[in-house]
Structures are given as structure tokens and as C-alpha cells.
C-alpha positions as CSV (number, residue, x, y, z in Angstrom):
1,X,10.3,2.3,-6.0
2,X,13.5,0.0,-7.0
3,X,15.4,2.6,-4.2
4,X,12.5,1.4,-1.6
5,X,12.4,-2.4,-3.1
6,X,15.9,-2.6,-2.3
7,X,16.1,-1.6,1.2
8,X,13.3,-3.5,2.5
9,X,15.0,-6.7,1.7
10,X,18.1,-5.0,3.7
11,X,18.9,-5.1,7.7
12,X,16.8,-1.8,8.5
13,X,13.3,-3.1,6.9
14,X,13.9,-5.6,10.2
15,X,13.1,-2.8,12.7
16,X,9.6,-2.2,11.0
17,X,6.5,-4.5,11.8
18,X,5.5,-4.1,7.8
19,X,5.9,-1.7,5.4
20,X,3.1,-0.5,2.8
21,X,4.3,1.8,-0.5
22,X,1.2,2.8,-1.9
23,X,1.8,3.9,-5.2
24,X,-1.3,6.3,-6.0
25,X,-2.0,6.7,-10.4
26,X,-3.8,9.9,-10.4
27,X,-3.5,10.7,-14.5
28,X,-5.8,9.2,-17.2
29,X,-3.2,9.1,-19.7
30,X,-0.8,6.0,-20.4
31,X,2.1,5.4,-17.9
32,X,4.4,3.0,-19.2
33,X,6.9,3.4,-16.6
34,X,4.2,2.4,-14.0
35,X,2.8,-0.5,-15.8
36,X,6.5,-1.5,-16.0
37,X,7.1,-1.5,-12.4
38,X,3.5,-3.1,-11.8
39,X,5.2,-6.5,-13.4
40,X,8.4,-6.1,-11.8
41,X,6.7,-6.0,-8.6
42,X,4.0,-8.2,-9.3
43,X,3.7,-10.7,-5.5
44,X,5.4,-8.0,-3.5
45,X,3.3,-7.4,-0.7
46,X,4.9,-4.6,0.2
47,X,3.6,-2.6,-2.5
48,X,0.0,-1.4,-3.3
49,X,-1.3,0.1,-6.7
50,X,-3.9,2.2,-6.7
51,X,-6.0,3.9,-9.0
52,X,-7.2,7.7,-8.4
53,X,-8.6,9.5,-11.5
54,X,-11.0,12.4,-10.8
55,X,-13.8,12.8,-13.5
56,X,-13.7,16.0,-13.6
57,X,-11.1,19.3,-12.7
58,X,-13.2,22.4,-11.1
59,X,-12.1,25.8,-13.2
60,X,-12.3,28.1,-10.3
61,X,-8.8,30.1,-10.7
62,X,-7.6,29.7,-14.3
63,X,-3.6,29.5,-15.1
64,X,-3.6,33.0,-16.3
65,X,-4.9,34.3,-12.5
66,X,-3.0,31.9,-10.5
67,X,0.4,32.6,-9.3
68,X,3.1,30.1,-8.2
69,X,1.5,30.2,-4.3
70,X,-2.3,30.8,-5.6
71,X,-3.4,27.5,-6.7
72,X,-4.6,27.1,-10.2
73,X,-7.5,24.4,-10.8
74,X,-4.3,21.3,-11.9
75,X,-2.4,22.8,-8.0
76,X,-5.8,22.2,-6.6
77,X,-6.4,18.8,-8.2
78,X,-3.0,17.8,-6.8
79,X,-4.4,19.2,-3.5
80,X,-7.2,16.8,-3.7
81,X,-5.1,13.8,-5.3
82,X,-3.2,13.6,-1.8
83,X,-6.1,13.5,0.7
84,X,-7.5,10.9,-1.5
85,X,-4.6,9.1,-1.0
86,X,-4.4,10.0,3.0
87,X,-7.8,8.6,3.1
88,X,-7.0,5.2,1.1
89,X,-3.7,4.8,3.6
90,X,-5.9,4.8,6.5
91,X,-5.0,2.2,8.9
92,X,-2.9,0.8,7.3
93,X,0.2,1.6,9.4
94,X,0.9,3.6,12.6
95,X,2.5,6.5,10.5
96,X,2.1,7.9,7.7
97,X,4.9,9.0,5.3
98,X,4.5,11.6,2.1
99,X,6.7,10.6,-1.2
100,X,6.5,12.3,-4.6
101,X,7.8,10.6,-7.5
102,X,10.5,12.1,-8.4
103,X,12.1,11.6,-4.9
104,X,14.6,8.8,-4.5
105,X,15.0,7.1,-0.9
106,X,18.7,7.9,-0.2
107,X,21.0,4.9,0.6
108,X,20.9,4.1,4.6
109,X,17.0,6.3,4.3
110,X,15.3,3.2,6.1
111,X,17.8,3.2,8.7
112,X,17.6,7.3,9.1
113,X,13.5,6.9,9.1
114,X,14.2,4.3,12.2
115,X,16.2,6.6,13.9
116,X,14.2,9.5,13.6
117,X,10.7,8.5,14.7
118,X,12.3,6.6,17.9
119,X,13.9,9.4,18.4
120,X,11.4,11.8,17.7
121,X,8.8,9.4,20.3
122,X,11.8,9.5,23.0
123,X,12.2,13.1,23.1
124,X,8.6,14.5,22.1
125,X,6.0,11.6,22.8
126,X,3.0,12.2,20.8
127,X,4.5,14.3,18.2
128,X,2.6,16.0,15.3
129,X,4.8,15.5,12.3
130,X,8.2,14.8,11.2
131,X,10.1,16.6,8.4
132,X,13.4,15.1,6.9
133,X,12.9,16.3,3.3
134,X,11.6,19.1,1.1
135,X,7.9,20.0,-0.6
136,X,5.4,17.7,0.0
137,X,7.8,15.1,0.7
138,X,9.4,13.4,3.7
139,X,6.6,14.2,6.0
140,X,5.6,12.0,9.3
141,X,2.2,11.8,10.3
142,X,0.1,9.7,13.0
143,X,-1.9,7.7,11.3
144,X,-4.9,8.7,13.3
145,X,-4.3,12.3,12.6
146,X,-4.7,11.9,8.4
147,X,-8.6,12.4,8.8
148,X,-8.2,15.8,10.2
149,X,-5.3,16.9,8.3
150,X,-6.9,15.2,4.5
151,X,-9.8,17.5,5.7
152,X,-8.2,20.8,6.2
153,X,-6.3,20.2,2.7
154,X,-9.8,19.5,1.2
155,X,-11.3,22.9,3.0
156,X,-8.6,25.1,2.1
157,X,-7.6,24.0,-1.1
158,X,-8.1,27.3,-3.3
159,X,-6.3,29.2,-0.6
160,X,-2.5,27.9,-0.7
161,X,-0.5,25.0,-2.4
162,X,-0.3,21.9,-0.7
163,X,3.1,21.7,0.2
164,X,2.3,25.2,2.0
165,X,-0.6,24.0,3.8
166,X,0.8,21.2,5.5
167,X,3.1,23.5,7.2
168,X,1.1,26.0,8.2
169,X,-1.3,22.7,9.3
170,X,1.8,21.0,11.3
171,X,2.7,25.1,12.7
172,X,-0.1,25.9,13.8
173,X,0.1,29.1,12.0
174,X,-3.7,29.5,11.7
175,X,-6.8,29.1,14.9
176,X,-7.9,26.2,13.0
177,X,-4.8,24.0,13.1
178,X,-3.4,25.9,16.3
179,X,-6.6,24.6,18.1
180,X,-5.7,20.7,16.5
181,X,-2.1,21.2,17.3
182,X,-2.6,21.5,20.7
183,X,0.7,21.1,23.0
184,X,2.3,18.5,20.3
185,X,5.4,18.9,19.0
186,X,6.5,19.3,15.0
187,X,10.2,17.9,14.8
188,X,12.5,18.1,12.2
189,X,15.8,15.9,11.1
190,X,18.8,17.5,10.6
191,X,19.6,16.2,7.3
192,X,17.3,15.4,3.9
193,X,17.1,11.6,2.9
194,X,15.2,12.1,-0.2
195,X,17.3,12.8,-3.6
196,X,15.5,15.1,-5.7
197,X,15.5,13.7,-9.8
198,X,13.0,16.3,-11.2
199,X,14.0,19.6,-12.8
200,X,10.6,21.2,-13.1
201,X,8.2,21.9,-10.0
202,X,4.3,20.4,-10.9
203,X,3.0,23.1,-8.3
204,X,5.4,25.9,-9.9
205,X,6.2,26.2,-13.8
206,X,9.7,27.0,-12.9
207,X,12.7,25.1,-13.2
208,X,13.7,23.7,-9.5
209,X,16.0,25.3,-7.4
210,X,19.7,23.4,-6.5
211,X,18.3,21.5,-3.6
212,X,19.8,19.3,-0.7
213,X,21.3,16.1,-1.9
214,X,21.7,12.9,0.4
215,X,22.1,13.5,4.0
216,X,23.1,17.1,3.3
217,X,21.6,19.0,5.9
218,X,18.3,20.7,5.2
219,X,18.6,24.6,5.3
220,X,15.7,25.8,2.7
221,X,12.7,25.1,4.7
222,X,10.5,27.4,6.1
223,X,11.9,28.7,9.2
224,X,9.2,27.8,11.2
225,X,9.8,23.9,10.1
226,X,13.6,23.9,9.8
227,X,16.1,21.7,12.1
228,X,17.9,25.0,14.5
229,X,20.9,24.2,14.4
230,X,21.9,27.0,16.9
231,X,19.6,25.3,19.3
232,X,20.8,21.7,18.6
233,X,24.2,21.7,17.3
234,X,25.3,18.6,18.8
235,X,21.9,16.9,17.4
236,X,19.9,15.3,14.3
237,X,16.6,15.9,15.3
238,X,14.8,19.1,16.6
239,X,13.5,20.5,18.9
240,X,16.0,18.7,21.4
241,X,15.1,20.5,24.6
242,X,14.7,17.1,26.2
243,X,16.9,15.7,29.5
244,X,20.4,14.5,29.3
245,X,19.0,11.1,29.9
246,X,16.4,10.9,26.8
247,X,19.3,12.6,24.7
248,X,21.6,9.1,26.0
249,X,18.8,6.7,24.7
250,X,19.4,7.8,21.0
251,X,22.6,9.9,20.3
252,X,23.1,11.5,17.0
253,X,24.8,9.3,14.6
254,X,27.2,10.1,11.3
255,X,25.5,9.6,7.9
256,X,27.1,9.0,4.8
257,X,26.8,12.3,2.7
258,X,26.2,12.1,-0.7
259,X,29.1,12.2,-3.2
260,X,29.2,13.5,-6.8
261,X,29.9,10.8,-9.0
262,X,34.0,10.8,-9.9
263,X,34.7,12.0,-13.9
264,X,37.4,10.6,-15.0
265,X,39.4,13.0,-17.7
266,X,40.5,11.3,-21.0
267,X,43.6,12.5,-22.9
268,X,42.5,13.6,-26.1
């Protein structure tokens, strides 16, 4: 939240007519950490506080039958927790963008976002979705398209994970979101502006993978979803079969790739 705090007081936030964060509580139990950053951005109207605790978990597949992509009933909760949260966004902006909390806007991300969806709106028009970042994170979505897609999370939630059924939702990989998909395009950034902090999946009990850092490029999507980079080379944002004249408008720019922090070695 600080991450986003401090780059919408920067030169990028100026590009945007308004930004909302919508910071969604979905657990029962005590949060300092949120109450903490409820104060600190106490009178900030660019962020919202919301409260969304079910009543009630449904038992259907038990953690001893579910597997890391069959969705056990706290997977399924989670399923539910984000089109709750889809729904409670509605209207509120003309897109959409997913975050989970353990993933940090990269320095220069506002900037990135900018250049991305004008780019993706220059090459592809109406576009479906835009991906610059991993899991159910770093997604792009018309606002007016959240209805359709909270439903089909809703409707096939005991099927597949979340973060698996937006992209088969966004592929149209099944008749259902084929026939929703239409002609529109799914485009995808070259490089991940989301630094990962957690070590242990919430869908998946184990530990996470080594993953993309800041403006690395993004090679462990699904292949169906991932920037081509034999089709693009030259580009940051796929697909980029476009004209030479809409490539012109927005050419690809250099981002500042993350860094490991320097160690400096002491003489014993």
C-alpha cells in the first residue's frame, strides 16, 4: 500500500483521471498490520477499506481430497472472496486491476501501467485483459466486463483455482468464455511489475517457486498467456501484429531492472 501511496503522489499518478486501491479484509481474525495502515491512510481518498467476511465456508472437497489445482473449501472461499470484490469495484473506474497482498508495485509500476494499457488500446482496441505479472495478480480488466467474468469464477469455482480460471476465462480455452471472448484480444507485457514478498502460496501449501523480480521479463506463465518473444522481440507488449504506424505511436521503452541489494564484506 505504502509502494502505491508513494507513486500516486509522483509524476505518473498525473496521467490517470483517479485512482481507487480497494483494500478488501476477507478474515475474521485480528489484522494489526491493516488496522495500522487504516490510520496511516486515514483522509486518503485514494484508498477504500472494505470489509468481506463470509459466515460461513461450504465443506464440499476437504484438504485431504483436494490437490494443489482441485480446490479445497479455503481455495474456493478465496474464489468467492475475489468476485465479491469484482462486484464491490464496479464502476468505480474504467479498468479493473487484480493485486494480492503480498505483491509490491515495483518502482516506475505506475508509469509501466500507463504505458501498457495505451498501448495495449492503440494496438488491440477493445482488449480483454492485460497481464504484466504472475497468479492472480497484475491482471487488466474492462470494467464492464467484471460482471461476467465475477460470474464465471462463482459458477466454476469447485472446478479449478482462481488464478487458473481467469486464464482459461481471458483464453478462451472453454465454449463458455470462447463464446464471451469473442474477436478480443488478451495482451501481455513483456516484463512483471509486481515484486513478489511471500514465500508460501495460499492456493498451494508449498513454498513458492524463485519468481520474476522487478521488470525482469515474465517467462513462467502459461503459454497460452505469455509475452512471445519470438513474435515480438523488438516489443513490450503482445500480441504486436499491429501496422508500423500504431507500433510509432507508443515504441517500447527501457525499464529499470531490479537489482539485488549490494553486501558489503567486513574483515573479520
Amino acid at each position: 500500500l505504502r509502494a502505491w501511496e508513494r507513486q500516486l503522489r509522483g509524476p505518473a499518478a498525473a496521467q490517470f483521471g483517479g485512482v481507487k486501491v480497494v483494500v478488501a479484509n476477507v478474515s475474521p481474525k485480528p489484522h494489526p498490520r491493516l488496522e495500522e495502515m487504516k490510520r496511516e491512510l486515514a483522509g486518503n481518498d485514494a484508498f477504500v477499506f472494505i470489509e468481506h467476511v463470509e459466515a460461513q465456508r461450504d465443506q464440499r472437497v476437504s484438504r485431504a481430497e483436494a490437490t494443489g489445482n482441485v480446490p479445497n473449501s479455503s481455495v474456493r472461499k478465496q474464489t468467492r472472496d475475489v468476485a465479491r470484490a469484482m462486484k464491490e469495484c464496479r464502476g468505480l473506474g474504467d479498468v479493473y486491476l487484480f493485486l494480492e497482498d503480498d505483491m509490491e508495485l515495483c518502482d516506475h509500476g505506475l508509469e509501466a501501467i500507463d504505458h501498457m494499457l495505451r498501448k495495449a488500446t492503440v494496438y488491440h482496441g477493445n482488449w480483454l485483459a492485460v497481464r504484466c505479472s504472475f497468479g492472480m495478480n497484475g491482471i487488466f480488466l474492462h470494467d464492464e466486463d467484471l460482471d461476467e467474468f465475477a460470474a464465471y469464477l462463482l459458477q466454476h469455482q469447485a472446478r479449478r483455482p482462481p488464478d487458473h480460471l481467469v486464464v482459461e476465462w481471458y483464453a478462451g480455452e472453454t465454449e463458455q468464455s470462447a463464446r464471451y471472448k469473442g474477436d478480443r484480444t488478451l495482451c501481455s507485457f513483456r516484463y512483471n511489475i509486481f515484486d513478489h514478498l511471500g514465500k508460501v502460496s495460499t492456493l498451494r501449501t508449498n513454498l513458492s517457486p524463485a519468481y520474476p523480480r522487478c521488470f525482469e521479463e515474465l517467462k513462467i506463465l502459461f503459454e497460452v498467456e505469455a509475452f512471445n518473444a519470438v513474435e515480438c522481440p523488438r516489443d513490450d507488449l503482445w500480441p504486436c501484429n499491429v501496422s508500423e504506424a500504431q507500433k510509432a505511436e507508443l515504441p517500447s521503452k527501457q525499464w529499470p531492472l531490479w537489482k539485488p541489494p549490494m553486501r558489503l564484506a567486513m574483515p573479520r
